[in-house]
VEXMIMI-111099 format. One record per residue (C-alpha): residue in one letter; x, y, z. Coordinates in Angstrom, 3 decimals, padded with zeros to 6 digits, always signed. Example, Ala and Ser with C-alpha at 12.3 -4.5 7.8 and 13.67 -1.06 7.14 Angstrom:
<nodes>
 code       px       py       pz
    A +012.300 -004.500 +007.800
    S +013.670 -001.060 +007.140
</nodes>
This chain:
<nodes>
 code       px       py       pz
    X -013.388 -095.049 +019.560
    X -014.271 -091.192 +019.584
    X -018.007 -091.283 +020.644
    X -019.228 -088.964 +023.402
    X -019.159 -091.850 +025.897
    X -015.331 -091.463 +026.018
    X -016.011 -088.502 +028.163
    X -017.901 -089.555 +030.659
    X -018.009 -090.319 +034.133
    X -015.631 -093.940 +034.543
    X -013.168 -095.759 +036.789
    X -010.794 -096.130 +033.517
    X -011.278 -092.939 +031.865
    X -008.765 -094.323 +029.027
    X -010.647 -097.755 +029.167
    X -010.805 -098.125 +025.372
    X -007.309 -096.816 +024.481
    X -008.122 -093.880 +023.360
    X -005.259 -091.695 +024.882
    X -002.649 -094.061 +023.364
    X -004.134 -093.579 +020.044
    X -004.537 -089.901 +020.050
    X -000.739 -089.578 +021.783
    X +000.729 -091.807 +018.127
    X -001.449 -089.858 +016.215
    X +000.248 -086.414 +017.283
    X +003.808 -088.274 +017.711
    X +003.565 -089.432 +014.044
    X +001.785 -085.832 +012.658
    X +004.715 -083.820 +014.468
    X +007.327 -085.959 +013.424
    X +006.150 -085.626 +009.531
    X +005.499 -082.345 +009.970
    X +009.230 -081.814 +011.185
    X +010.598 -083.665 +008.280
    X +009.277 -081.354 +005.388
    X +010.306 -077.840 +004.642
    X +007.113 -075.637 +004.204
    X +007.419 -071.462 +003.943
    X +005.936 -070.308 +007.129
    X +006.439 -073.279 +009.167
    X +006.571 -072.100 +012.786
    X +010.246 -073.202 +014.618
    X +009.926 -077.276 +015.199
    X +009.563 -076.232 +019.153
    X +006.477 -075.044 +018.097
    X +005.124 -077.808 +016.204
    X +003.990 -080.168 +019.024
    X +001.676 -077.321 +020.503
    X +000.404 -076.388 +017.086
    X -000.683 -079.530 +016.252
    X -001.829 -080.465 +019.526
    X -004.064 -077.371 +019.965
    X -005.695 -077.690 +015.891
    X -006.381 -081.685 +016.851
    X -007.980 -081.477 +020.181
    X -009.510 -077.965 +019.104
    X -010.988 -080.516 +016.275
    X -012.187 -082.888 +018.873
    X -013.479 -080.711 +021.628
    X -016.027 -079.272 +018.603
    X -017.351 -083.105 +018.342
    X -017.450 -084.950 +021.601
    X -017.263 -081.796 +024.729
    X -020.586 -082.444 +026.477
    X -023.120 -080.187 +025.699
    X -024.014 -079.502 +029.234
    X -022.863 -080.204 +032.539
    X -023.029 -083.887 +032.965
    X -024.190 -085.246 +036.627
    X -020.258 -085.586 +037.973
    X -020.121 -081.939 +037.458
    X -022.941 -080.776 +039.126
    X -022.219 -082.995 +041.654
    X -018.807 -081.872 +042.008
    X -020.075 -077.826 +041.792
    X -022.274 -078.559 +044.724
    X -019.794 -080.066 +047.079
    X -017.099 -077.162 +046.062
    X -020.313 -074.714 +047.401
    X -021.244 -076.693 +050.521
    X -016.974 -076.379 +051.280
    X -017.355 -072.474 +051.067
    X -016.950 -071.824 +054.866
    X -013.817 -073.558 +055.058
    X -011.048 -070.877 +055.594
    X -007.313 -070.544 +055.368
    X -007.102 -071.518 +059.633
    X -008.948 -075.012 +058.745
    X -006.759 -075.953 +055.844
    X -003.915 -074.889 +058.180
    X -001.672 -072.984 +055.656
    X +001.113 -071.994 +056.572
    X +001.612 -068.022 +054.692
    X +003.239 -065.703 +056.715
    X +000.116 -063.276 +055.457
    X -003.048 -063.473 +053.882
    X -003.027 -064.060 +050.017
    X -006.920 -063.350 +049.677
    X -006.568 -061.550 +045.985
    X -003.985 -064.108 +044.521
    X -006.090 -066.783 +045.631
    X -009.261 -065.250 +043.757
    X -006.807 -064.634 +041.070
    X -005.684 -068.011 +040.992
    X -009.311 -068.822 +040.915
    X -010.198 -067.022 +037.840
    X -006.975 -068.342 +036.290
    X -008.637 -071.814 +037.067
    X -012.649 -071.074 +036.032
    X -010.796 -070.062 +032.436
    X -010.313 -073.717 +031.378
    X -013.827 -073.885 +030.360
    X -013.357 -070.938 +027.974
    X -010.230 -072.816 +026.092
    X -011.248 -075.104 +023.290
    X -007.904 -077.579 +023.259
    X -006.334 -079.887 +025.765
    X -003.419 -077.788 +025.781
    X -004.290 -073.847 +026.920
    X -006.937 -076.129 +029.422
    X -003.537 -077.403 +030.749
    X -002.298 -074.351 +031.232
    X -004.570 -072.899 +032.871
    X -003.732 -075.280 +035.657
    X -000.199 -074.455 +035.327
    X -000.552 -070.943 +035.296
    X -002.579 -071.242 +038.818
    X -000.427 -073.378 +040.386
    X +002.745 -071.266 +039.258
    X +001.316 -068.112 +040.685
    X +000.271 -069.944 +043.861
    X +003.677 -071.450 +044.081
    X +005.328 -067.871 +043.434
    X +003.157 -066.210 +045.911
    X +004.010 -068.596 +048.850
    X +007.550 -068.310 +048.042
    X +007.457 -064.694 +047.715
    X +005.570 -063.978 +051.006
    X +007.401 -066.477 +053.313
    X +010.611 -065.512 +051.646
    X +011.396 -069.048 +050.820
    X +010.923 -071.688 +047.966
    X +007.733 -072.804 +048.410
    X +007.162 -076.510 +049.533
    X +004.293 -079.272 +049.132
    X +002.989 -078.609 +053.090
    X +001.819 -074.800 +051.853
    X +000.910 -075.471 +047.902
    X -001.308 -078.234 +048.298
    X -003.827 -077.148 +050.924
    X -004.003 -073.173 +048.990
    X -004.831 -075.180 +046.105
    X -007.643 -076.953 +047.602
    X -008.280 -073.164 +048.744
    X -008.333 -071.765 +044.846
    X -010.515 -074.566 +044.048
    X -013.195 -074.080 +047.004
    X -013.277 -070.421 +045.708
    X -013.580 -071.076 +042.139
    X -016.401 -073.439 +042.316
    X -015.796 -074.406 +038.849
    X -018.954 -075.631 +037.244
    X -017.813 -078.071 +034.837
    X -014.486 -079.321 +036.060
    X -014.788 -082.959 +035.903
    X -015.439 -082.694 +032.211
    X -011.985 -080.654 +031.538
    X -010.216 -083.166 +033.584
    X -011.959 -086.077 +031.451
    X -011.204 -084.360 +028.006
    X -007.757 -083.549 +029.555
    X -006.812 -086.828 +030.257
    X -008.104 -088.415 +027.011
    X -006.490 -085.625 +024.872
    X -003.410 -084.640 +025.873
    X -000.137 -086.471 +024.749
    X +001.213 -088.424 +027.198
    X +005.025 -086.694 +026.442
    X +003.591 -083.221 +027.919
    X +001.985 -085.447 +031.389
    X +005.429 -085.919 +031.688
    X +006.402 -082.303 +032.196
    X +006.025 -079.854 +035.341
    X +002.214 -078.693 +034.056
    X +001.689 -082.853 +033.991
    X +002.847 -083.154 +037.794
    X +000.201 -079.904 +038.485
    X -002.609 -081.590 +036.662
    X -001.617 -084.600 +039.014
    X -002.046 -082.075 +041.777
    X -005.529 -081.069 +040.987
    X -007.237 -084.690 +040.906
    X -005.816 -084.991 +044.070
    X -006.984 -081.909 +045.757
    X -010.705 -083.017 +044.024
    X -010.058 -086.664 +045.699
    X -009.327 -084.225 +049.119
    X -012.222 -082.410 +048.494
    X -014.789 -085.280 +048.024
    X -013.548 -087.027 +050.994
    X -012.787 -084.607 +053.795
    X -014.006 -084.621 +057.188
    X -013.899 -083.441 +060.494
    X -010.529 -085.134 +061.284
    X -008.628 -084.039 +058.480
    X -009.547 -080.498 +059.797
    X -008.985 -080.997 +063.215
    X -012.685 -079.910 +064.170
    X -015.168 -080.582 +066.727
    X -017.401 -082.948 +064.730
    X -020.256 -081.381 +065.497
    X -019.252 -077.806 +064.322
    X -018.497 -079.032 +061.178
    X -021.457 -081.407 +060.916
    X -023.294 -078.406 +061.822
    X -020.888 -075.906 +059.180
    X -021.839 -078.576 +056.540
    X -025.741 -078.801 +057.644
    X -026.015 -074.911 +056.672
    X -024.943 -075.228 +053.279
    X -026.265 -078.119 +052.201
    X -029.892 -076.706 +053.338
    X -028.237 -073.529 +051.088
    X -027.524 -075.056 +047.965
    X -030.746 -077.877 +048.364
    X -029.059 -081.112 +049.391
    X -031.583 -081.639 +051.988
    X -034.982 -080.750 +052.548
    X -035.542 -077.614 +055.163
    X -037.612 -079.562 +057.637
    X -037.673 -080.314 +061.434
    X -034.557 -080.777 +062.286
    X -034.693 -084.068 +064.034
    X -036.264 -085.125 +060.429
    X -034.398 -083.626 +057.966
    X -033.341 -086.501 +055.541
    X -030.868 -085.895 +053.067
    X -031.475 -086.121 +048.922
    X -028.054 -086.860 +048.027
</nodes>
C-alpha cells in the first residue's frame, strides 16, 4: 500500500485505504505504548505526538517525492500569476494594514517543507492561521470572524508562493491520524484546501473587477512567469 504513487496527484487521495491503516496503526502503537511502564516514558499526553512524529518521520524518508511533482509547479505558478492581487481586491475587512504579519504568516507557512512528519507540517498551518486569527482580532478589537480570516489567508498564501504545497497537503492527508483532523489545527488544514480550491478558480466576479483589467492584470504575469508566449498580441496563444 505504501508505494510513492500514494502521493500523487488523485481525486481520492486515500483511494487505497491507506489513511485508515496508518490511523489503527498509531491508535494500536499508542495504546500499547500507554499500557507498559518504561523509565523515561514521556507523560501519556505526549505519546500520540511522539509516535506520530517517529512514524511519519519514518515514512516521509521513503515515499516524499523527490522533486516537485507537476501539481506543484502548477500550483507555484498560479500562486505567482495571483501576485498583484491586494488586500482592496480580496476585500478584507482590517481596520489597518497587517503587511509584516502577513509575510510572517507566510514564512510560518513556506516552513512545512522544512518539517519531516505529518505533525509539525500541521502545525505549521495552525501556527499561521492562529497568528492571522490573533492579528485580526487584535487590530479590529474584536474576535475575529470567517468574513476577515479566510480571504487574509488566501492573502498569506499568494505571498508565500509555496513551491511544493500540494505534496504537504497529499502526505498530510495520507499521514495524519484521523483523531487530530478532528481538532481545531484539522478545521485549519480544512481551511487551506479551500483557499487553494479559491485560488485555482477565481475570477473577475469573485473580485468585483472590470473583466478586462483583470484579464489584462493576469495577461502580465503569465507573460512573467512563461505561461504564454510574448508574441503579437492579437496572437498570443497560451501553453497552459
Amino acid at each position: 500500500m505504501l508505494s510513492s504513487y500514494s502521493l500523487k496527484e488523485t481525486s481520492q487521495p486515500d483511494k487505497y485505504g491507506i489513511n485508515t491503516g496508518y490511523s489503527e496503526v498509531v491508535t494500536a502503537l499508542t495504546e500499547y505504548m500507554k499500557s507498559i511502564e518504561i523509565n523515561g516514558l514521556p507523560n501519556t499526553s505526549l505519546i500520540d505526538d511522539m509516535v506520530e512524529r517517529y512514524l511519519t518521520r519514518l515514512i516521509y524518508e521513503k515515499l516524499y517525492p523527490k522533486e516537485p511533482t507537476a501539481r506543484d509547479i502548477e500550483l507555484n505558478i498560479r500562486l505567482k500569476t495571483l501576485e498583484w492581487i491586494t488586500d482592496e481586491h480580496l476585500s478584507i475587512k482590517i481596520k489597518q494594514k497587517i503587511d509584516q504579519q502577513f509575510e510572517c504568516a507566510a514564512q510560518i507557512i513556506n516552513q512545512i517543507e522544512i518539517k519531516k512528519n505529518s505533525v509539525d507540517k500541521l502545525d505549521c498551518i495552525l501556527k499561521a492561521t492562529q497568528l492571522i486569527t490573533d492579528t485580526i482580532s487584535q487590530v479590529n478589537q474584536e474576535a475575529a470572524s470567517a468574513d476577515t480570516v479566510f480571504p487574509a489567508f488566501i492573502r498569506v498564501l499568494i505571498l508565500a508562493q509555496s513551491t511544493r504545497l500540494q505534496s504537504n497537503i497529499n502526505f498530510i492527508e495520507l499521514f495524519i491520524n484521523k483523531s487530530r483532523m478532528m481538532s481545531h489545527a484539522g478545521y485549519c488544514f480544512t481551511q487551506l484546501k479551500s483557499a487553494i480550491v479559491w485560488i485555482e478558480n477565481v475570477n473577475y466576479e469573485q473580485l468585483k473587477m472590470d473583466p478586462h483589467q483583470f484579464n489584462r492584470l493576469q495577461q502580465e504575469k503569465n507573460v512573467k512567469y512563461g505561461m504564454c508566449k510574448r508574441r503579437d498580441r492579437k496572437k498570443r496563444i497560451l501553453l497552459f
